[in-house]
C-alpha positions as CSV (number, residue, x, y, z in Angstrom):
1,X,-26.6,4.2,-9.1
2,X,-26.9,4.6,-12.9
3,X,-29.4,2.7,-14.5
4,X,-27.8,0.1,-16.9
5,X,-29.8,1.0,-20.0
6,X,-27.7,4.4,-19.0
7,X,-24.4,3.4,-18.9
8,X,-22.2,4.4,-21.6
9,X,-18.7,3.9,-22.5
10,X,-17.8,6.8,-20.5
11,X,-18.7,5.5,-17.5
12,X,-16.9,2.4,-17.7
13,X,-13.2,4.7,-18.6
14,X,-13.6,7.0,-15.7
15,X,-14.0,3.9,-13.5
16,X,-11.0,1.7,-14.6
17,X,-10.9,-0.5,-11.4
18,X,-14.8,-1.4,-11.9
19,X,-16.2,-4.4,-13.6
20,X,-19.1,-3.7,-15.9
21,X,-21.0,-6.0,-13.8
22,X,-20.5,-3.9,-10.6
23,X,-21.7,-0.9,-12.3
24,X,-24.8,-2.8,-13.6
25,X,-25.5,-5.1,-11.1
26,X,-24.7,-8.5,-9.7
27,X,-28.2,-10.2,-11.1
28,X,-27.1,-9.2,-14.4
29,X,-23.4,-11.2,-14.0
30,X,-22.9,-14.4,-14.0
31,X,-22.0,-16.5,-11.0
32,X,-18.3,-17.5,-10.5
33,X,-17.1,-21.4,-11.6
34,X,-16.7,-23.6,-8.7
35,X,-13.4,-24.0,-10.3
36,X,-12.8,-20.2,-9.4
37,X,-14.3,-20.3,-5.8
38,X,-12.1,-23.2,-5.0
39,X,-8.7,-21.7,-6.1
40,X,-9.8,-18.6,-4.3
41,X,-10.1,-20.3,-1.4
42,X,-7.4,-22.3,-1.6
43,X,-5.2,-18.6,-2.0
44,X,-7.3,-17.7,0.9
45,X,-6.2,-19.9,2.9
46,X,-2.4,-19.8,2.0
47,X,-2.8,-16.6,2.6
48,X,-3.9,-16.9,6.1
49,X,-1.4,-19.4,7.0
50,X,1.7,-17.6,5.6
51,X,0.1,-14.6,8.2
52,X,0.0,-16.5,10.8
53,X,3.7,-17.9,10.3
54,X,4.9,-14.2,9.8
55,X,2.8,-13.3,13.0
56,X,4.6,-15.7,14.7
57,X,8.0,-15.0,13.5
58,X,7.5,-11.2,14.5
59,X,6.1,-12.3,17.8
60,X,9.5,-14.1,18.2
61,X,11.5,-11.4,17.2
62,X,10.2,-9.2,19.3
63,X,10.5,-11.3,22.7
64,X,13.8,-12.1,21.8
65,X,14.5,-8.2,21.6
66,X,13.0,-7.7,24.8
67,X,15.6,-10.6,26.2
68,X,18.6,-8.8,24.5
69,X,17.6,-5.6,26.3
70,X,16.9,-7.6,29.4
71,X,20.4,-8.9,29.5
72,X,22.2,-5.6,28.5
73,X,21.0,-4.1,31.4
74,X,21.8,-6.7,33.8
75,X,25.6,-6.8,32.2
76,X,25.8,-3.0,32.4
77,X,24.5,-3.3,36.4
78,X,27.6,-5.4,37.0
79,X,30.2,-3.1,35.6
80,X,29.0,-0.4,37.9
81,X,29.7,-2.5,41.1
């Protein structure tokens, strides 16, 4: 890693993505509000549960297409007799 009395302006525009903190160091940034944590979490866990409801709903989905082709064979078994 760069030493921060070394990074330039440069640096910073070849990374776009990267927080000057990240390229200097975390003891140099400041630590995140409690406000911040909190609504982090709180999207955290929305995020989780709208997951797990999508999970579910593909779960579904997919036993009930296993049914479908369950019961499309058994019909097409009977028109052969």
């Amino acid at each position: 890693m760069t030493p921060a009395w070394r990074l330039t302006t440069a640096t910073f525009a070849a990374q776009p993505d990267a927080s000057p903190c990240s390229a200097i160091g975390a003891m140099v940034c400041p630590a995140p509000s409690k406000l911040k944590v909190r609504q982090l979490a709180q999207q955290n866990q929305k995020l989780k549960r709208d997951l797990h409801r999508k999970d579910k709903a593909l779960a579904e989905t997919a036993a009930l297409l296993v049914l479908q082709k369950k019961v499309q064979d058994i019909w097409k078994e009977d028109e052969d007799i």
